[in-house]
Every structure is written in C-alpha cells, then in structure tokens.
MDTraj code that builds the backbone (N, CA, C; nanometers):
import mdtraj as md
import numpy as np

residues = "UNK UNK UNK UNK UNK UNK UNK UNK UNK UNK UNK UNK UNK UNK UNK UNK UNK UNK UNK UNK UNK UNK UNK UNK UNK UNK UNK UNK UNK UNK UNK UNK UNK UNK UNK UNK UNK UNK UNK UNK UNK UNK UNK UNK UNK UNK UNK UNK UNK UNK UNK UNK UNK UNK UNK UNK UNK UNK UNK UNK UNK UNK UNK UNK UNK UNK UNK UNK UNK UNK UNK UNK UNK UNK UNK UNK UNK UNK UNK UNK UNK UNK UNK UNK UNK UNK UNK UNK UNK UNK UNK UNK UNK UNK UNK UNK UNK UNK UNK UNK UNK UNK UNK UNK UNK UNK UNK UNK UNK UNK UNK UNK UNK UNK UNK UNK UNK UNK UNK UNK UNK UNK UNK UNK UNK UNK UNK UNK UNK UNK UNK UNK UNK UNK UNK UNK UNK UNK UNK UNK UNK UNK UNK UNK UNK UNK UNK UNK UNK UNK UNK UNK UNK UNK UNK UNK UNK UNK UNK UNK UNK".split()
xyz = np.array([
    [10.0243, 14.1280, 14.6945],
    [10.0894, 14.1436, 14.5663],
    [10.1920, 14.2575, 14.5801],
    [10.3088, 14.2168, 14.5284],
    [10.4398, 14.3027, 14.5611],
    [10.4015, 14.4491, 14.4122],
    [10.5008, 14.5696, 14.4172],
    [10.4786, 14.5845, 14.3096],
    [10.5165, 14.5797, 14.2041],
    [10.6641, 14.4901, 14.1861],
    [10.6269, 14.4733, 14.0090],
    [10.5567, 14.3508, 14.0113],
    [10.5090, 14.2776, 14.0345],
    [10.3469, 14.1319, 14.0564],
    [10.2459, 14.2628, 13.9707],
    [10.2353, 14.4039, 14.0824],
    [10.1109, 14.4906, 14.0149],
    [10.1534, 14.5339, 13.8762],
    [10.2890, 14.5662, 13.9068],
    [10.2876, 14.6674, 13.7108],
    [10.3181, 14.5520, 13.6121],
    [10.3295, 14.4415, 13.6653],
    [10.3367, 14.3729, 13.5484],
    [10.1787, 14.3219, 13.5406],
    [10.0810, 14.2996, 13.6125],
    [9.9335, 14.2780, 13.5930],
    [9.9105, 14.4066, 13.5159],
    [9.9393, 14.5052, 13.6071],
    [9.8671, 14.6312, 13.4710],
    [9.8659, 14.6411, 13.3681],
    [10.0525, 14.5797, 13.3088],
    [10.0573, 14.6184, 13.1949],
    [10.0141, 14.5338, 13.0719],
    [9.9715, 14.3866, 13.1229],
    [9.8956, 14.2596, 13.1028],
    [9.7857, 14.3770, 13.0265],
    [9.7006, 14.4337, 13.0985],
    [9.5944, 14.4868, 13.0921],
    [9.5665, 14.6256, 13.0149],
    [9.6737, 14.6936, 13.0130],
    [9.7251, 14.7911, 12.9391],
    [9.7610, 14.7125, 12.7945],
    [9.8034, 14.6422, 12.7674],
    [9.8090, 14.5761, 12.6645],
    [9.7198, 14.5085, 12.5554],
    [9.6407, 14.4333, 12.6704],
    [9.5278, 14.3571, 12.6146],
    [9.3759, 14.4954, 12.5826],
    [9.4007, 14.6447, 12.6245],
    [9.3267, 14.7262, 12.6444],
    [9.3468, 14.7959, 12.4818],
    [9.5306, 14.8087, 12.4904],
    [9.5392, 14.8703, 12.3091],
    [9.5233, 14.8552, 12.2520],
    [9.4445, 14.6986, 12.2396],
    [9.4344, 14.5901, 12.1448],
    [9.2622, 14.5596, 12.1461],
    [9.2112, 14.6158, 12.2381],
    [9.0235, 14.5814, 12.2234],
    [9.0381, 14.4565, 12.2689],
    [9.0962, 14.4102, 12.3486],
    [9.0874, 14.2451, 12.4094],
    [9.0123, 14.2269, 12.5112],
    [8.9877, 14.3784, 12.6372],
    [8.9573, 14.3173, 12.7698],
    [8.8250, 14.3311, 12.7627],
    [8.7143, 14.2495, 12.8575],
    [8.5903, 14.2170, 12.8464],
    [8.5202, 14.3314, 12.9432],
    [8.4159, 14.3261, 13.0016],
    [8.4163, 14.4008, 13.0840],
    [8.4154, 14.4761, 13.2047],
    [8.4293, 14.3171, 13.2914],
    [8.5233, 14.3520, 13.3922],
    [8.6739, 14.3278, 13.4162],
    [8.7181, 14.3053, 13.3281],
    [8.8650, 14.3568, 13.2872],
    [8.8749, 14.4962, 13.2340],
    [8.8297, 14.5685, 13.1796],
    [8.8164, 14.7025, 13.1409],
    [8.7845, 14.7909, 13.2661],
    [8.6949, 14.7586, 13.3808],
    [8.6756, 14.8105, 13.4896],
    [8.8246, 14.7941, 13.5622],
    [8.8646, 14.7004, 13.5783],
    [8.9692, 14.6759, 13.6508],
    [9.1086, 14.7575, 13.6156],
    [9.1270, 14.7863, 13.4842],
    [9.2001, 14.8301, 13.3928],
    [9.1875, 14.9633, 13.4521],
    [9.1016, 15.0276, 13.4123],
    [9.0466, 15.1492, 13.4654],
    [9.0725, 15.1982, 13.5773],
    [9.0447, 15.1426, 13.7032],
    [9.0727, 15.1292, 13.8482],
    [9.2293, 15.1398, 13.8168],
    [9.2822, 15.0371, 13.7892],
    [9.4567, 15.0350, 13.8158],
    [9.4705, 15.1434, 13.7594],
    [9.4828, 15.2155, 13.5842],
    [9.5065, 15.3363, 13.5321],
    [9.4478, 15.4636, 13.6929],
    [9.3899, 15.4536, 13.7636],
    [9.3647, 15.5584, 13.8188],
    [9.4418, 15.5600, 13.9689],
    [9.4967, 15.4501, 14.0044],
    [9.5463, 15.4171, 14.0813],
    [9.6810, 15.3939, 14.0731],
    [9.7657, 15.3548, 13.9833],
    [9.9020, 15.3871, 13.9296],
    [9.9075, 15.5542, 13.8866],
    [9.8160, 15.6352, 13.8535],
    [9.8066, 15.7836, 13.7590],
    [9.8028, 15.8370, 13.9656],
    [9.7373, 15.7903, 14.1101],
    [9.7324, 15.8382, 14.2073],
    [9.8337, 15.8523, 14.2472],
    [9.9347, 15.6972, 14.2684],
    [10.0369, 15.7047, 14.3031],
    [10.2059, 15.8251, 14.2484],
    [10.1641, 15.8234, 14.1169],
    [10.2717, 15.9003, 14.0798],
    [10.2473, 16.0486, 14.0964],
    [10.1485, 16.1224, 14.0824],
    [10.0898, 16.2263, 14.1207],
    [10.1617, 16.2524, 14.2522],
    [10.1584, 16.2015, 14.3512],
    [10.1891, 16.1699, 14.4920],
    [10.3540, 16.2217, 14.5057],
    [10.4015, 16.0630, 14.4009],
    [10.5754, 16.1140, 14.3760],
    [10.6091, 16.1981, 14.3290],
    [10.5230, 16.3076, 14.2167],
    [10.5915, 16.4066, 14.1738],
    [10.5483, 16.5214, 14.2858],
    [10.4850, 16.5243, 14.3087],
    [10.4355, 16.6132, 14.4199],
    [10.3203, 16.6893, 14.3268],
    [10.2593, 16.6582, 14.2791],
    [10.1313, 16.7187, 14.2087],
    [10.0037, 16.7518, 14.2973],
    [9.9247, 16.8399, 14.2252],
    [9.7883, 16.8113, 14.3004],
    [9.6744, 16.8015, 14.1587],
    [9.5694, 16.7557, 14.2145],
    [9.4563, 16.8370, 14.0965],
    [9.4080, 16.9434, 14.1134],
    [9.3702, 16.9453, 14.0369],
    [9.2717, 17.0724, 13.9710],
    [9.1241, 17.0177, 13.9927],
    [9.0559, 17.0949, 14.0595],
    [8.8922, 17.0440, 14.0845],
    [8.8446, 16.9770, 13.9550],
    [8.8089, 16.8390, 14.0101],
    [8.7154, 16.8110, 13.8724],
    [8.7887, 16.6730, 13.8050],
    [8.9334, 16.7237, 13.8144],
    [9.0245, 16.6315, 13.7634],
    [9.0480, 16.4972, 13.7860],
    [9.0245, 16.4059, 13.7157],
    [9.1270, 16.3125, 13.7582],
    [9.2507, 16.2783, 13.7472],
    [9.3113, 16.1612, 13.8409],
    [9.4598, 16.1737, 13.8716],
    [9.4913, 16.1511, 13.7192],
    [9.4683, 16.0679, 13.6504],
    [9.5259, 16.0187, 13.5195],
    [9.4863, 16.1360, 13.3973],
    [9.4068, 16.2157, 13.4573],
    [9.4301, 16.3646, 13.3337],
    [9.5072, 16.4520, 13.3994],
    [9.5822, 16.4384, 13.5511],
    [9.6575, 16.5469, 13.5491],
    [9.8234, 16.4602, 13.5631],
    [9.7991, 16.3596, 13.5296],
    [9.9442, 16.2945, 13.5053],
    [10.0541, 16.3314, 13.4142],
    [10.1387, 16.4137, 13.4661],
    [10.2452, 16.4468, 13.3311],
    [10.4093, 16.3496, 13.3505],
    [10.4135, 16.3409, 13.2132],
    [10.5200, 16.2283, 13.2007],
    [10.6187, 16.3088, 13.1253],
    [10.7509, 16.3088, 13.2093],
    [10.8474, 16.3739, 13.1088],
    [10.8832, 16.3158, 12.9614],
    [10.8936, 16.3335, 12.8540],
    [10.9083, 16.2746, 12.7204],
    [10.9857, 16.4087, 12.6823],
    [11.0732, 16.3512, 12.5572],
    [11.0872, 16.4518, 12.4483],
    [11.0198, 16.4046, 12.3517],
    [10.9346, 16.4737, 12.3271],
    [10.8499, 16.4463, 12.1904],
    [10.8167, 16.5126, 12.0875],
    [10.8304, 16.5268, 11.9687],
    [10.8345, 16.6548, 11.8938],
    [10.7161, 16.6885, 11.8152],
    [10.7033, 16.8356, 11.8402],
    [10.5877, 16.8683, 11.8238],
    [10.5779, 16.9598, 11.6738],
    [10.5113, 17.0150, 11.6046],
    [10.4837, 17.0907, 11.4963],
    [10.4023, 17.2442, 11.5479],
    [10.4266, 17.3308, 11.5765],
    [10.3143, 17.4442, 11.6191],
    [10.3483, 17.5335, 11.4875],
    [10.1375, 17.5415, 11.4504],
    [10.1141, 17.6057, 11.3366],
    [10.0430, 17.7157, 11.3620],
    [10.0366, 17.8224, 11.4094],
    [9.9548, 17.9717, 11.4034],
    [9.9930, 18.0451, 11.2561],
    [9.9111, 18.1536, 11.2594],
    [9.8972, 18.2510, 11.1567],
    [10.0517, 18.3235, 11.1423],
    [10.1186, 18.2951, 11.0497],
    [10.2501, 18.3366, 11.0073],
    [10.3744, 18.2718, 11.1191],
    [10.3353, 18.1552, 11.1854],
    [10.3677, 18.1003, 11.2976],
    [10.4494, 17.9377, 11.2420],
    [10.5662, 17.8966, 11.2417],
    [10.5197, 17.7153, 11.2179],
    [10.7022, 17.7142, 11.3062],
    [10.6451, 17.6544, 11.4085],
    [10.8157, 17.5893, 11.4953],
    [10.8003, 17.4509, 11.5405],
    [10.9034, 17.3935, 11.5208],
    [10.9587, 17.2716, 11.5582],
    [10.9970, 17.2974, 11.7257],
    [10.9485, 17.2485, 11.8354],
    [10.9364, 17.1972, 11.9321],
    [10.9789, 17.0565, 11.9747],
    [11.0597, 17.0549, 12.1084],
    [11.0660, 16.9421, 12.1334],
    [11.0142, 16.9227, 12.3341],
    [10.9155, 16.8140, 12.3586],
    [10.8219, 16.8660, 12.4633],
    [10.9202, 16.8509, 12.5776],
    [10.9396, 16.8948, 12.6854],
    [10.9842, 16.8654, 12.8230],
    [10.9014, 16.7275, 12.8918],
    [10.7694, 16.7610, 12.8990],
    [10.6555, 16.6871, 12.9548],
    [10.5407, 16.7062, 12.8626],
    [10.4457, 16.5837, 12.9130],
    [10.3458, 16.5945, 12.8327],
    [10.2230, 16.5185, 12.9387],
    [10.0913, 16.5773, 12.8960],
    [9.9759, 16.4782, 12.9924],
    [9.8705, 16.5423, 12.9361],
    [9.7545, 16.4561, 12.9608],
    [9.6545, 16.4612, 12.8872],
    [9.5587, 16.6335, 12.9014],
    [9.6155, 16.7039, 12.9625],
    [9.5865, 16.8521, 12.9271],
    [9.6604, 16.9359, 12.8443],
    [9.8250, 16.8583, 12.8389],
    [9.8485, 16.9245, 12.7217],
    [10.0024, 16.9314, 12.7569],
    [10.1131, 17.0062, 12.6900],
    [10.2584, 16.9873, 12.6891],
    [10.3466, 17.0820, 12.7412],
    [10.5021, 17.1247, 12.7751],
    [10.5259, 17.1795, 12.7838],
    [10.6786, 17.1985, 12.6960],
    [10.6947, 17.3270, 12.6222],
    [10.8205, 17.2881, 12.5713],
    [10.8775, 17.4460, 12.5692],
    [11.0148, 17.3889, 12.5703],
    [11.1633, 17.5383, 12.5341],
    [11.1147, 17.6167, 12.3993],
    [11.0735, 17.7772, 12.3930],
    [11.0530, 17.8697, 12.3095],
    [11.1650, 17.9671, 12.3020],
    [11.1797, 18.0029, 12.2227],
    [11.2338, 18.1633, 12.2227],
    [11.1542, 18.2901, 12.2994],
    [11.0735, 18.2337, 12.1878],
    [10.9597, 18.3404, 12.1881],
    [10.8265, 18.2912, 12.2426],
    [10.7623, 18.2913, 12.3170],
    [10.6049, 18.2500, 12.3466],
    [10.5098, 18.3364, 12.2243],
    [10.4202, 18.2637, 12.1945],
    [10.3036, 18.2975, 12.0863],
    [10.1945, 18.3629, 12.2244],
    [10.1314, 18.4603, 12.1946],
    [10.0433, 18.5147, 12.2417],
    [9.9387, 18.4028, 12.3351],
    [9.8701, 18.4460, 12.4319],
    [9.7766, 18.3917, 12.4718],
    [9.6347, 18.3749, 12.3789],
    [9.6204, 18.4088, 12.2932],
    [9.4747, 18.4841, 12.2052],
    [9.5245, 18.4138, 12.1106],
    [9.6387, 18.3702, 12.0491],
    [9.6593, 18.3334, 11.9254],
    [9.6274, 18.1788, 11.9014],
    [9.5557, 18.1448, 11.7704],
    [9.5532, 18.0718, 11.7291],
    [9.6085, 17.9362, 11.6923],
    [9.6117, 17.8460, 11.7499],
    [9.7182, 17.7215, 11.7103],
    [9.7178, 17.5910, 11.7032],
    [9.7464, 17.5565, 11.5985],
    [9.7684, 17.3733, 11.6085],
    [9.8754, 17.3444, 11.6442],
    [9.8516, 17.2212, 11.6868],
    [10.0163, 17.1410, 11.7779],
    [9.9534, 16.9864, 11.6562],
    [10.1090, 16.9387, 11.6095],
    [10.1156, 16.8418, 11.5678],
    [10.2054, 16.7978, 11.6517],
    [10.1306, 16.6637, 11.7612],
    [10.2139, 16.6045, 11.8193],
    [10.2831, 16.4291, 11.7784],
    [10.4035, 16.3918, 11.7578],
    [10.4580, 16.2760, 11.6828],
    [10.4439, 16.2502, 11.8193],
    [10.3232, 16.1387, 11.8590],
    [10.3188, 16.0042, 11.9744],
    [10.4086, 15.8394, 11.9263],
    [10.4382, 15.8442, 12.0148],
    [10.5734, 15.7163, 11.9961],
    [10.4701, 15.5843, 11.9276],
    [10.3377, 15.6202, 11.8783],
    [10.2585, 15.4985, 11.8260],
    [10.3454, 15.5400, 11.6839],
    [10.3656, 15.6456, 11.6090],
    [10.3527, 15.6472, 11.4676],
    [10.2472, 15.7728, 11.4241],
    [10.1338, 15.7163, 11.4744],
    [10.0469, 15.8517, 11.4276],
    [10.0225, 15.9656, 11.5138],
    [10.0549, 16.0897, 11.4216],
    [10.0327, 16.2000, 11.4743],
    [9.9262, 16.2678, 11.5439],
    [9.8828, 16.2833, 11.6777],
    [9.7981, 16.4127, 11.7505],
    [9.7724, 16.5404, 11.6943],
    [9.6810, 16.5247, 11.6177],
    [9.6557, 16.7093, 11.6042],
    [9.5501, 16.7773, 11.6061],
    [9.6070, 16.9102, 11.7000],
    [9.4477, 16.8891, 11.7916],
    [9.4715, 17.0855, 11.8001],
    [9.3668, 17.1319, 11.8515],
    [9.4336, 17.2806, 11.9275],
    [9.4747, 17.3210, 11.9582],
    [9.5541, 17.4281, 12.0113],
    [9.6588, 17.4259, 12.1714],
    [9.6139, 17.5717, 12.1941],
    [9.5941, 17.6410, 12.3538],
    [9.6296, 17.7475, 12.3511],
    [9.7592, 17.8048, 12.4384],
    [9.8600, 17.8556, 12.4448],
    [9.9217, 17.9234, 12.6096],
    [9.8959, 17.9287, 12.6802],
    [9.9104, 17.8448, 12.7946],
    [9.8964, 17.8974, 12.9148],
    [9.9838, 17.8814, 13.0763],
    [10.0888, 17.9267, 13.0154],
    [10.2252, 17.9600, 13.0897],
    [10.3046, 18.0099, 13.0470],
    [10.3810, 18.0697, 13.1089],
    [10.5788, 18.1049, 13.0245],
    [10.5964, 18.0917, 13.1603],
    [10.7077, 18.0794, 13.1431],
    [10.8454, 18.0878, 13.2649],
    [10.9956, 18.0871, 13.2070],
    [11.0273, 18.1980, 13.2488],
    [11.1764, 18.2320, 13.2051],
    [11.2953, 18.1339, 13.2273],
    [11.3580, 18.1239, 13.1471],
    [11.5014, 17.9755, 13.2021],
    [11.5865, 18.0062, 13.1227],
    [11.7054, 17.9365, 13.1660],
    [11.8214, 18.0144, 13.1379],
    [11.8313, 18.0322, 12.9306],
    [11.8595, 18.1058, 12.8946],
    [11.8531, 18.1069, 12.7151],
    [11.6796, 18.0998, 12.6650],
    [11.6118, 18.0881, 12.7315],
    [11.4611, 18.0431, 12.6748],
    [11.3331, 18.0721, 12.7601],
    [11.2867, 18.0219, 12.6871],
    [11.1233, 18.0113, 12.7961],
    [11.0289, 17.8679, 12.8007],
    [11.0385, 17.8359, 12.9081],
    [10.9465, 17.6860, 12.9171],
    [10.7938, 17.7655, 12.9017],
    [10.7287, 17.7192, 12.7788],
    [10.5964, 17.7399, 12.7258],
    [10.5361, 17.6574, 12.7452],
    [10.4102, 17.6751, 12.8703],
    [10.2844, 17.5767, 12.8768],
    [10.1915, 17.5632, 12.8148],
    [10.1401, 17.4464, 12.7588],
    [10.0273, 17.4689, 12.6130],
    [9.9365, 17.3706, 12.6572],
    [9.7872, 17.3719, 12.6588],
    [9.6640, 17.3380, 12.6349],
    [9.5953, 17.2636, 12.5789],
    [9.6112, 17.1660, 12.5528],
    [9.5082, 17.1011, 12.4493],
    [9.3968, 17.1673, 12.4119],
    [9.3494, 17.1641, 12.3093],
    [9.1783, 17.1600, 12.2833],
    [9.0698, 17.0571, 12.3513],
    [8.9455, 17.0448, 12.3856],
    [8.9046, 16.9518, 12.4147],
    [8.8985, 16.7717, 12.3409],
    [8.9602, 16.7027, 12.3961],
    [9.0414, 16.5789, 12.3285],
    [8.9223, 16.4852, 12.3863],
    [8.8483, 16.4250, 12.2981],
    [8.7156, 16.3207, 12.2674],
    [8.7654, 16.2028, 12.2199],
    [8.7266, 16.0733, 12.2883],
    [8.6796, 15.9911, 12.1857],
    [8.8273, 15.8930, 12.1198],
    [8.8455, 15.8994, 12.0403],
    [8.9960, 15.7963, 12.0022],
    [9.1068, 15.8682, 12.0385],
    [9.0952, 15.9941, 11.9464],
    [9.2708, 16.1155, 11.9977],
    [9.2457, 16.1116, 12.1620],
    [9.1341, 16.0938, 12.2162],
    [9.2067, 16.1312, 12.3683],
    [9.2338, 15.9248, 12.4238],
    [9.2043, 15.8709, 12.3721],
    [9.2493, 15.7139, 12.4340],
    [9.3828, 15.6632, 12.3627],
    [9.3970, 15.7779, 12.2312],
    [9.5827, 15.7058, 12.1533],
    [9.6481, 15.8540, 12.2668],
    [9.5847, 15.9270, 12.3031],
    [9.7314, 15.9997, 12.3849],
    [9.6842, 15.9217, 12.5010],
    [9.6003, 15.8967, 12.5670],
    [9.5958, 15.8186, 12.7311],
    [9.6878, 15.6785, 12.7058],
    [9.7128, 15.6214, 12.6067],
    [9.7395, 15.4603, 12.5943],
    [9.8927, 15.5473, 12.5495],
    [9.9443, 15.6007, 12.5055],
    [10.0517, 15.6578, 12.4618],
    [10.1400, 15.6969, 12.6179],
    [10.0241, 15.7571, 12.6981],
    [10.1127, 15.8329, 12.8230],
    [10.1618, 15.7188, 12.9484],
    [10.0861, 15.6641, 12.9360],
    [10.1138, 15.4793, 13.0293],
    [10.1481, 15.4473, 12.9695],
    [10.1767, 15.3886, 12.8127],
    [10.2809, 15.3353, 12.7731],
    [10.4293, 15.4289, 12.8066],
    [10.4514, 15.5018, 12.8308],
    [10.5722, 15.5958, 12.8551],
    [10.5824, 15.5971, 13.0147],
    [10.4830, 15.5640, 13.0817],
    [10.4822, 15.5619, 13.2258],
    [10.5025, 15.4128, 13.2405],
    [10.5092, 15.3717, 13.1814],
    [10.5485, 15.2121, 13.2155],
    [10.6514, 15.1503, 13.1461],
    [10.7110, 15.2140, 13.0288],
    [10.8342, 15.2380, 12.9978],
    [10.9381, 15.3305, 13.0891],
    [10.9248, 15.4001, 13.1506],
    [10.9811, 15.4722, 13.2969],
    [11.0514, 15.4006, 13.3563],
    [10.9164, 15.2782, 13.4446],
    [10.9183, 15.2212, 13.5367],
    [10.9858, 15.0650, 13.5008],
    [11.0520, 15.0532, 13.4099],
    [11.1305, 14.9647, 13.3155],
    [11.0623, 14.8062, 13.2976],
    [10.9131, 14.9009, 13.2691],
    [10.8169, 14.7638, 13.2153],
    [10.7749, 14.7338, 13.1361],
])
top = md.Topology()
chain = top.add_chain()
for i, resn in enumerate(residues, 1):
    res = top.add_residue(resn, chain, resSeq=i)
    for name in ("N", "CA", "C"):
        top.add_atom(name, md.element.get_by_symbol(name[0]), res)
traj = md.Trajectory(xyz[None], top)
C-alpha cells in the first residue's frame, strides 16, 4: 500500500471514528494508524518524547488558532503558533508568571470551544515578542478525544486529505 492508499484508509477511519461508527477492531486499527502516522511525523519534525509519552500526545501541529487566556486581572486574545495534545504555543508581550493561575479558551476548528487549565512553561525571546509555551491541565475523557480528533483532522488537512 502506497501512501496516499494509507492516508486515505486512515482518514476512512478517522472519520468513521468522529462519528462512533468503527466497531472494534476497526477502532484498534484506527488507533494503531493514529500512532503510527503521530510516529512518522514526530520523525519529520525532528521531535523526540518525553518518557512515558506517546507519539500522538507529543504531536504538535502548526495551526493559528485563537485562544482566550483568563488569569486574575489577566484576559488576552492569543493566536497559537502550534498546538498538541500537551498544550500550545503562542506570541506574548508579556509572559504571565509561572505560578499564575489560568484558563485558555481554545476556538477548535469543530465550533466548540476547549476550556481547560493552562500553566507556563516556556518563554523564548523573538524578534518584537515572546513565543509563550503553555500546558494543558490534565485533559480526560471527551475534551481530550475533540482536541485528539481536532489535531488529525489538521494533520490530515496538512497532508491535503
């Protein structure tokens, strides 16, 4: 099987997955490919993991996506560089403290909004700004399968599928 034969099976499956269609060894299979398309690109960006990780939680997909950040006397409009299921990165002025408190309202290209925790955990200086690395909270359950089905849909919109 060549690979668009594979990304177009995946996305068969990615599809029939957003929808509660696949049985359950189609859901295994689904699974397998998500971890195995999330290996391969890891690879191309030159990534590694993080102990523990898997490839498809440390998959980051460039997007602009706009975000809401709410701390204590805090509320900015963000727009993300990248995004993956640990969490985003976007252009600040100013970085918010490491210790400080915060929600991220993230607008996912479904319609409904992500909103979840975030804490800091990066800056890096660039030219006029600062690329701010942010955290998710621990993401359970539906919010973490509408951002996983959100981030392959954008990874397979990429790959012009």
């Amino acid at each position: 099987m060549d690979l668009t034969e594979w990304l177009t099976a995946f996305k068969l499956l990615h599809e029939k997955a957003k929808h509660g269609t696949l049985d359950g060894p189609g859901e295994q299979d689904y699974r397998t490919r998500r971890e195995e398309l999330a290996r391969a690109l890891l690879r191309a960006q030159g990534l590694s993991r993080q102990p523990g990780q898997s490839p498809r939680q440390t998959l980051r997909v460039a997007r602009a996506l706009q975000v809401e950040l709410e701390g204590r006397g805090r509320k900015d409009r963000l727009t993300t560089y990248d995004i993956s299921m640990g969490g985003f990165a976007a252009p600040m002025s100013d970085a918010p403290g490491p210790e400080e408190a915060l929600t991220a309202t993230v607008r996912l290209p479904d319609g409904e909004p992500l909103v979840t925790p975030v804490t800091v955990v990066g800056t890096k200086p660039q030219a006029g700004n600062l690329r701010v690395s942010f955290s998710f909270g621990k993401l359970r359950g539906a919010p973490a399968e509408r951002l996983e089905s959100a981030i392959f849909d954008m990874v397979l919109s990429q790959l012009g599928q």
